[in-house]
C-alpha beads as a LAMMPS data file, in Angstrom:
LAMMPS data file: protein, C-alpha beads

269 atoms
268 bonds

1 atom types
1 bond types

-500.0 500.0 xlo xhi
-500.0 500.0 ylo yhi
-500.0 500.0 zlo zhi

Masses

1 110.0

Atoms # bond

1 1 1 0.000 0.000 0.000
2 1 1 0.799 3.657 -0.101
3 1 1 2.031 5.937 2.479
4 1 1 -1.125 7.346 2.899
5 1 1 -3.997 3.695 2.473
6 1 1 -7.054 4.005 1.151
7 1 1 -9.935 2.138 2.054
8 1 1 -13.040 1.427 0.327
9 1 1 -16.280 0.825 2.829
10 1 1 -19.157 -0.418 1.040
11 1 1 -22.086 -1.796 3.181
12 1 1 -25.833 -0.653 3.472
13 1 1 -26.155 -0.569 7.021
14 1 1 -24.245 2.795 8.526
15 1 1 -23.889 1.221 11.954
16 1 1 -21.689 -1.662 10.138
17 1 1 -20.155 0.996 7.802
18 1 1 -19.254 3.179 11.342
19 1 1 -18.043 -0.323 12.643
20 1 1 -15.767 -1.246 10.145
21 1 1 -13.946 2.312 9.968
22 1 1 -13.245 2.078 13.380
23 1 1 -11.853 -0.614 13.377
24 1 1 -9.479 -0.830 10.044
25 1 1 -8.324 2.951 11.518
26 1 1 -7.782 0.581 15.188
27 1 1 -5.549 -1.201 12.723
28 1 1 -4.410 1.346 10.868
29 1 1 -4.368 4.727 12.335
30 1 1 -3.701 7.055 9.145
31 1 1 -5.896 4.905 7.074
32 1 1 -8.299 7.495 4.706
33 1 1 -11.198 5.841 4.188
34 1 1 -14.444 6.313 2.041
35 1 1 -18.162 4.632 3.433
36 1 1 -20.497 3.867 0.439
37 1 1 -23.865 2.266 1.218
38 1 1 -25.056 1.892 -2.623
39 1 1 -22.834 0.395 -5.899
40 1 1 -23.601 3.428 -7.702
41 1 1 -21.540 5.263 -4.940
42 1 1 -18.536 2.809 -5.171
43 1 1 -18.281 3.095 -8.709
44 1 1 -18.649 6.495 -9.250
45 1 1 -15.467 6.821 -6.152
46 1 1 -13.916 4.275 -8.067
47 1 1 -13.744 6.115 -11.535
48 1 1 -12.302 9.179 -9.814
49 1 1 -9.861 7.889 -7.006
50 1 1 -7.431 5.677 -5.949
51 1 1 -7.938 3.249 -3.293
52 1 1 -5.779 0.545 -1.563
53 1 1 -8.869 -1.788 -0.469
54 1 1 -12.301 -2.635 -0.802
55 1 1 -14.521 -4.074 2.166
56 1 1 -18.003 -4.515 0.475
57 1 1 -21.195 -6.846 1.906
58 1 1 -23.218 -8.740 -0.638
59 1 1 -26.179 -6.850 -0.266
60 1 1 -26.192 -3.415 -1.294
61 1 1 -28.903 -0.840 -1.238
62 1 1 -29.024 -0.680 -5.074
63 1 1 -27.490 -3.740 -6.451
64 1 1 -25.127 -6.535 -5.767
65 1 1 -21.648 -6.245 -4.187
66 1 1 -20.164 -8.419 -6.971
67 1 1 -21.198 -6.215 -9.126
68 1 1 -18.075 -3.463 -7.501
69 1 1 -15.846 -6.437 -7.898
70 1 1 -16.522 -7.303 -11.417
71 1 1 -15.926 -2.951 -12.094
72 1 1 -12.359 -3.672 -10.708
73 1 1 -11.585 -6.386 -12.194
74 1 1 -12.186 -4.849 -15.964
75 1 1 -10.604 -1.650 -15.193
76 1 1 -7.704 -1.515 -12.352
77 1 1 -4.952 -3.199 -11.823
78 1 1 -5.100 -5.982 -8.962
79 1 1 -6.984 -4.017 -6.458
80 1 1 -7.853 -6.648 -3.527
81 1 1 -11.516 -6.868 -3.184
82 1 1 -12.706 -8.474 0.147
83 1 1 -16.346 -9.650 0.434
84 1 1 -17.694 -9.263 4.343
85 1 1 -21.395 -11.382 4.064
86 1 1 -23.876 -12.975 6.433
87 1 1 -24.581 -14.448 3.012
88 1 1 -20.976 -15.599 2.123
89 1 1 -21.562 -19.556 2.728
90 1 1 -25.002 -19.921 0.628
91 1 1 -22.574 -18.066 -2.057
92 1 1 -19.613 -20.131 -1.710
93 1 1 -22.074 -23.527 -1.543
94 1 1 -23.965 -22.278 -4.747
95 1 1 -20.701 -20.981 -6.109
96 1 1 -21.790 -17.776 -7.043
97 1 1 -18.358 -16.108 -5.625
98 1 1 -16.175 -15.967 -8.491
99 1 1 -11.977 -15.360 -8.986
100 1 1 -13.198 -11.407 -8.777
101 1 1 -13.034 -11.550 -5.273
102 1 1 -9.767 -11.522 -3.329
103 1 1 -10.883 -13.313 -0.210
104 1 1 -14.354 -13.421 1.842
105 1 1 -15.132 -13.348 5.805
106 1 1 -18.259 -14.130 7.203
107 1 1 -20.122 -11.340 9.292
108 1 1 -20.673 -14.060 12.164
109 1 1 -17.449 -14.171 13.062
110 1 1 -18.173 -10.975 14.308
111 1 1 -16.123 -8.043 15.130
112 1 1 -13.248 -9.954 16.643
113 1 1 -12.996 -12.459 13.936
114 1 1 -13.238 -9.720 11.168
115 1 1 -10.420 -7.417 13.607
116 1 1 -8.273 -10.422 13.934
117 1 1 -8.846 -11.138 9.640
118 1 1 -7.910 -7.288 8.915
119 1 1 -4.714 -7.685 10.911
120 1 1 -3.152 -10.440 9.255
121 1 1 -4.564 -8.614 5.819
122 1 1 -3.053 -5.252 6.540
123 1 1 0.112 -6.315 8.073
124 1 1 2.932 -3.076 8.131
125 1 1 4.973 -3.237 5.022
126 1 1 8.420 -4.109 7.052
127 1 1 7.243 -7.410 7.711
128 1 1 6.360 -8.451 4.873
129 1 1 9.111 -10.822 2.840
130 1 1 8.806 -13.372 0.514
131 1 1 10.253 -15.105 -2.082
132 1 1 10.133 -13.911 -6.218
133 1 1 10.885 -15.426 -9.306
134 1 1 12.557 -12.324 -11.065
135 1 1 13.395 -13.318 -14.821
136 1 1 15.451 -10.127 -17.167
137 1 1 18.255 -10.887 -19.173
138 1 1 20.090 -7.702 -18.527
139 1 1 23.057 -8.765 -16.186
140 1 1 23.441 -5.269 -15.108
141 1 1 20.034 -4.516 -14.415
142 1 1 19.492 -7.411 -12.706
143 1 1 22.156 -6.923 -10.663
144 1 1 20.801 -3.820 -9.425
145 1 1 17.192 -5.176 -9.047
146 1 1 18.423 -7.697 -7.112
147 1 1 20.350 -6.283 -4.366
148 1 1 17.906 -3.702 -3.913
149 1 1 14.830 -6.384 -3.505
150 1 1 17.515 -8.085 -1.051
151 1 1 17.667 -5.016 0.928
152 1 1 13.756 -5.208 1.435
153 1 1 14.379 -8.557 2.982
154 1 1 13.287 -10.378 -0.284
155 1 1 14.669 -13.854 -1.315
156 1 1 15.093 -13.450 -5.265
157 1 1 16.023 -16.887 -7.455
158 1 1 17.175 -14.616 -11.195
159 1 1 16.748 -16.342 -14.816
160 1 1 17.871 -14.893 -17.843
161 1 1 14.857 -16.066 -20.086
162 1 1 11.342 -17.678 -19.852
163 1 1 12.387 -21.165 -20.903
164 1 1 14.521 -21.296 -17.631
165 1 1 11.849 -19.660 -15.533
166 1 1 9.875 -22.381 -16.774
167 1 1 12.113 -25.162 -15.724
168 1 1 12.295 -24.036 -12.107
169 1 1 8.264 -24.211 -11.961
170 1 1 7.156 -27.599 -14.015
171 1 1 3.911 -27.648 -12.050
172 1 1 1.463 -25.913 -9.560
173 1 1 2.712 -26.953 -6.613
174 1 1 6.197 -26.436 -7.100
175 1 1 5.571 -22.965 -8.086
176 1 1 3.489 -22.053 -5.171
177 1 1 6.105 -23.776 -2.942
178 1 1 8.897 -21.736 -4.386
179 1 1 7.620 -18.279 -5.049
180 1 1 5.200 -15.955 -3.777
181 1 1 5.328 -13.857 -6.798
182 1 1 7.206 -13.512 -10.444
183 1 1 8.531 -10.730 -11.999
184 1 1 9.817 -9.873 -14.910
185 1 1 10.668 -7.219 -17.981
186 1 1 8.283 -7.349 -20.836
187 1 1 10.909 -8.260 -23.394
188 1 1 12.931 -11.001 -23.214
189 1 1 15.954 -12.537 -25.446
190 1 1 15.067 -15.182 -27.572
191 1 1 11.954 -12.893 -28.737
192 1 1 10.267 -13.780 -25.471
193 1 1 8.084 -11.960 -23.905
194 1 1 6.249 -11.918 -20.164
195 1 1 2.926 -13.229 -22.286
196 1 1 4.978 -16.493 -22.423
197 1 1 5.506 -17.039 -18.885
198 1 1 2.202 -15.686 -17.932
199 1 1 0.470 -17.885 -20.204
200 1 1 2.227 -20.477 -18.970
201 1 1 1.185 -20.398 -15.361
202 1 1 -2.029 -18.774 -15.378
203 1 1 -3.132 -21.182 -18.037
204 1 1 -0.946 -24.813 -18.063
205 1 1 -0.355 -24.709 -14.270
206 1 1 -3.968 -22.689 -13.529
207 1 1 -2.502 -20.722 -10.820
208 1 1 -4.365 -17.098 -11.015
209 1 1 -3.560 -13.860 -9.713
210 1 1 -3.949 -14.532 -6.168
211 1 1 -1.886 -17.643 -6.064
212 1 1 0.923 -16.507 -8.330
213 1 1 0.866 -12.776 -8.473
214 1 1 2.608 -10.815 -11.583
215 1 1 4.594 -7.568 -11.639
216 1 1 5.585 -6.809 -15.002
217 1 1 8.275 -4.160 -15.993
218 1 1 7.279 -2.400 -19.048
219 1 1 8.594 0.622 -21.042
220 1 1 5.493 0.951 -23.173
221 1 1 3.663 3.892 -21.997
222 1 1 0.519 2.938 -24.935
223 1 1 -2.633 2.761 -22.104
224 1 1 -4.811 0.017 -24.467
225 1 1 -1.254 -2.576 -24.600
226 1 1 -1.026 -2.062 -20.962
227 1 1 -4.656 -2.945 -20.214
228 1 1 -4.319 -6.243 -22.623
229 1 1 -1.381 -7.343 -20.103
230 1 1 -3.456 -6.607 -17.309
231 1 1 -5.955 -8.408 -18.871
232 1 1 -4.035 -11.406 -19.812
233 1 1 -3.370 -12.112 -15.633
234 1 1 -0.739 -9.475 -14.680
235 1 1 -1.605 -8.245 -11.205
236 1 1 0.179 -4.868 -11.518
237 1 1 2.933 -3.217 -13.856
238 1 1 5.790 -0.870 -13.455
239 1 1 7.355 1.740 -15.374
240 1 1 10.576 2.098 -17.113
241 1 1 12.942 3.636 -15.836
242 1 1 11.994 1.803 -12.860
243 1 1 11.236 3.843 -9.161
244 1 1 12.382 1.963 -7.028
245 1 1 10.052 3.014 -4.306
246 1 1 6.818 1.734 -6.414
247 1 1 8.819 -1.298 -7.118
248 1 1 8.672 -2.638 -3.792
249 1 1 6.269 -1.169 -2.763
250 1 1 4.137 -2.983 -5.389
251 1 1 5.964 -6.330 -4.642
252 1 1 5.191 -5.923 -1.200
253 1 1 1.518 -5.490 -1.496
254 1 1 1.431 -8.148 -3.954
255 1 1 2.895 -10.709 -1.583
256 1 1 0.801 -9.360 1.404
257 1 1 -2.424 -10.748 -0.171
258 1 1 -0.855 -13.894 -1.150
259 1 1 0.232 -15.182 1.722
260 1 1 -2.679 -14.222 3.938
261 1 1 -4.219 -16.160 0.766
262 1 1 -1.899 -19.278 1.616
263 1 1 -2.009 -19.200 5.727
264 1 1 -5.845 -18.959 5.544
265 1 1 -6.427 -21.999 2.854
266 1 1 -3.462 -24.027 5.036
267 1 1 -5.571 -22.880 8.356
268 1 1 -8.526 -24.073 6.653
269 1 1 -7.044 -27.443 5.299

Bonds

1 1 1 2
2 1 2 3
3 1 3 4
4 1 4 5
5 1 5 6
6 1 6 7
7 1 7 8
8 1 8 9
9 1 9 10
10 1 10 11
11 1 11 12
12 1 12 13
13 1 13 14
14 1 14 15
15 1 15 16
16 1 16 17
17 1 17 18
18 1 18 19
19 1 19 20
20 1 20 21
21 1 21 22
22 1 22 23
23 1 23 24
24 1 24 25
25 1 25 26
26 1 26 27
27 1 27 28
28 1 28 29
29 1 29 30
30 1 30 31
31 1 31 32
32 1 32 33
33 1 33 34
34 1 34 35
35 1 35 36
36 1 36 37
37 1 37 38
38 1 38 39
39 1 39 40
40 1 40 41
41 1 41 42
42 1 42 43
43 1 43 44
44 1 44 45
45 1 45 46
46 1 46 47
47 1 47 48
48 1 48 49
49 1 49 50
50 1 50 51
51 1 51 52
52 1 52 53
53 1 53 54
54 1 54 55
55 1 55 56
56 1 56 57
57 1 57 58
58 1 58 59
59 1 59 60
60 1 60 61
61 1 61 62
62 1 62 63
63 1 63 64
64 1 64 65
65 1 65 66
66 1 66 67
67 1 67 68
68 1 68 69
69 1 69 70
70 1 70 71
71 1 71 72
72 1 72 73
73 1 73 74
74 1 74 75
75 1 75 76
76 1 76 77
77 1 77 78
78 1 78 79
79 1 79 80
80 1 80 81
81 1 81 82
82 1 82 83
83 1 83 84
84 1 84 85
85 1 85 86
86 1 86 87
87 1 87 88
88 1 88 89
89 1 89 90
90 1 90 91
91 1 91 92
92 1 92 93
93 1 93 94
94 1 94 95
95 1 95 96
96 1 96 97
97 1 97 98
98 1 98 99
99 1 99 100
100 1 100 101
101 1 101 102
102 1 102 103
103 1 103 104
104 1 104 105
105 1 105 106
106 1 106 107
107 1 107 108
108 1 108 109
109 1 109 110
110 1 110 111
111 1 111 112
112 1 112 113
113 1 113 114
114 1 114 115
115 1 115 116
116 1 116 117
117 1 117 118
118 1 118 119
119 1 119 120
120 1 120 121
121 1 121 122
122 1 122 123
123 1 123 124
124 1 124 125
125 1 125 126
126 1 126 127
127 1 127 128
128 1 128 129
129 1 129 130
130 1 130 131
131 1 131 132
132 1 132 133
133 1 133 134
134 1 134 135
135 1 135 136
136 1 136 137
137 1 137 138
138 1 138 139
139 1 139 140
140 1 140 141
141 1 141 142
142 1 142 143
143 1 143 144
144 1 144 145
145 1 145 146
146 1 146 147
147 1 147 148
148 1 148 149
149 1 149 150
150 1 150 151
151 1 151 152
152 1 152 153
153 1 153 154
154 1 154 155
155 1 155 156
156 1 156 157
157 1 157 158
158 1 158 159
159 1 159 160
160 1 160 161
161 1 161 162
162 1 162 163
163 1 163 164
164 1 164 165
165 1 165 166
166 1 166 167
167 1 167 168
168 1 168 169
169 1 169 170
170 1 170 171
171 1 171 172
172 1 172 173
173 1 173 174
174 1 174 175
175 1 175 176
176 1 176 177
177 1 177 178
178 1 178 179
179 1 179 180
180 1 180 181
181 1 181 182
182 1 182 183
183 1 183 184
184 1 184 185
185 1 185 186
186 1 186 187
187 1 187 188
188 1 188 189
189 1 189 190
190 1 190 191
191 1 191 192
192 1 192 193
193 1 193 194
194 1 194 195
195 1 195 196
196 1 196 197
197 1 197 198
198 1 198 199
199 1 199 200
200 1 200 201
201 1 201 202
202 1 202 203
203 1 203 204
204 1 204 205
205 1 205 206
206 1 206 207
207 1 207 208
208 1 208 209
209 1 209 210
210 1 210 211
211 1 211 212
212 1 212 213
213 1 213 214
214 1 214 215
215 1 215 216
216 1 216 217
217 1 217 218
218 1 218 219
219 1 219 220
220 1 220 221
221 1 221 222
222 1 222 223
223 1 223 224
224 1 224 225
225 1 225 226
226 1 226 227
227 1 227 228
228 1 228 229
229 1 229 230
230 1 230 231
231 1 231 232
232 1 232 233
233 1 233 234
234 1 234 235
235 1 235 236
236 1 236 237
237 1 237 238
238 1 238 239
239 1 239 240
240 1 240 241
241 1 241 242
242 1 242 243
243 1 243 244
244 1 244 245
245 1 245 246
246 1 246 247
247 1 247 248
248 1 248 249
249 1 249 250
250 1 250 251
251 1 251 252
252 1 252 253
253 1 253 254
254 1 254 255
255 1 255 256
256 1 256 257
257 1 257 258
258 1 258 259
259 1 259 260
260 1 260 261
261 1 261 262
262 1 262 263
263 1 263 264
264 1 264 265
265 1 265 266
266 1 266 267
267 1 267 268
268 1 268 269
């Protein structure tokens, strides 16, 4: 997240929205956040302003709380969208929560369970450390990238091209037992690309966005190509010349979700 988070309250009931505030800014003191009790409202934020995180219920006063998550998911990059439902198991058992949503939490857990979900959600930055996949086959920018990821406590395993990157990861579970996240420059020798890799493990080892998240390091400013990449199952993309700031910053953030992701399915299992 950025210095200064931004959440997204969306529930019809003002005593739940009042609820919630108090307790993600309990959490998270400086934490700017925006109460919505209608769809409508959450778009219309949504097409104007940043946020960090969305908290929406099911029922809305206008419309269905999928309906904010399916918005996201066609026009921003991976913005974590979690569903907070009285309603969330007859969804789950009918399977009517799709791969929009980030993660769900059941209103009667109440407000201890959902304080004690926020806090392993929105965890400070300095804790969080993981391992990445990082494929560029610049030695001298990788270099760089490297030691500065290292700095931020990160474990990075480099390859030069796709093919290798592909080696390392021959299935699922070996990917998800390796990495908490890949990233890579767009272009690649050998006339490679990040499509290739991406394809590859969004679509031959089905891992999507939340198990396997994506930063991809592009120097094509052209808005449409970025939004096809975003499309294709990157979770978030970063300039060139990189800041390296927003770098890990947006490696961080990435990770956060996925292994809160992880610890809840293995807490579950």
């Amino acid at each position: 997240m950025t210095d200064s988070h931004k959440v997204l309250i969306a529930d019809s009931s003002k005593l739940a929205r009042t609820m919630t505030e108090k307790l993600v800014k309990k959490i998270k003191p400086y934490t700017d956040v925006i109460a919505v009790s209608s769809v409508a409202e959450a778009l219309e934020h949504l097409k104007e302003h940043r946020v960090d995180l969305i908290l929406t219920a099911l029922r809305l006063k206008d419309d269905d709380g999928t309906k904010i998550c399916a918005y996201v998911r066609e026009n921003h990059h991976y913005l974590p969208v979690i569903v907070v439902s009285g309603d969330v198991d007859n969804r789950l058992k009918e399977r009517l929560l799709g791969s929009d949503v980030t993660d769900y939490m059941d209103k009667a857990a109440g407000q201890k369970g959902l304080e004690i979900f926020l806090s392993g959600l929105l965890q400070p930055e300095d804790q969080i450390n993981g391992k990445i996949l990082y494929i560029e086959d610049s030695a001298v920018v990788a270099h760089a990238t490297k030691k500065l990821l290292q700095n931020h406590n990160l474990d990075i395993t480099h390859t030069l091209s796709v093919t290798d990157a592909k080696a390392l990861i021959p299935d699922a579970e070996s990917a998800a037992e390796q990495f908490d996240l890949v990233l890579t420059d767009y272009y690649l020798k050998n006339n490679e690309t990040a499509m290739d890799i991406l394809k590859y493990v969004r679509s031959e080892l089905g891992l999507d966005k939340i198990d396997m998240p994506f930063v991809i390091m592009t120097g094509d400013e052209n808005t449409e190509n970025q939004k096809k990449i975003l499309q294709s199952g990157a979770n978030d993309l970063i300039g060139k010349p990189v800041n390296q700031e927003a770098l890990v910053k947006k490696i961080k953030f990435q990770i956060r979700f996925t292994q809160f992701h992880r610890a809840k399915t293995a807490q579950a299992d």
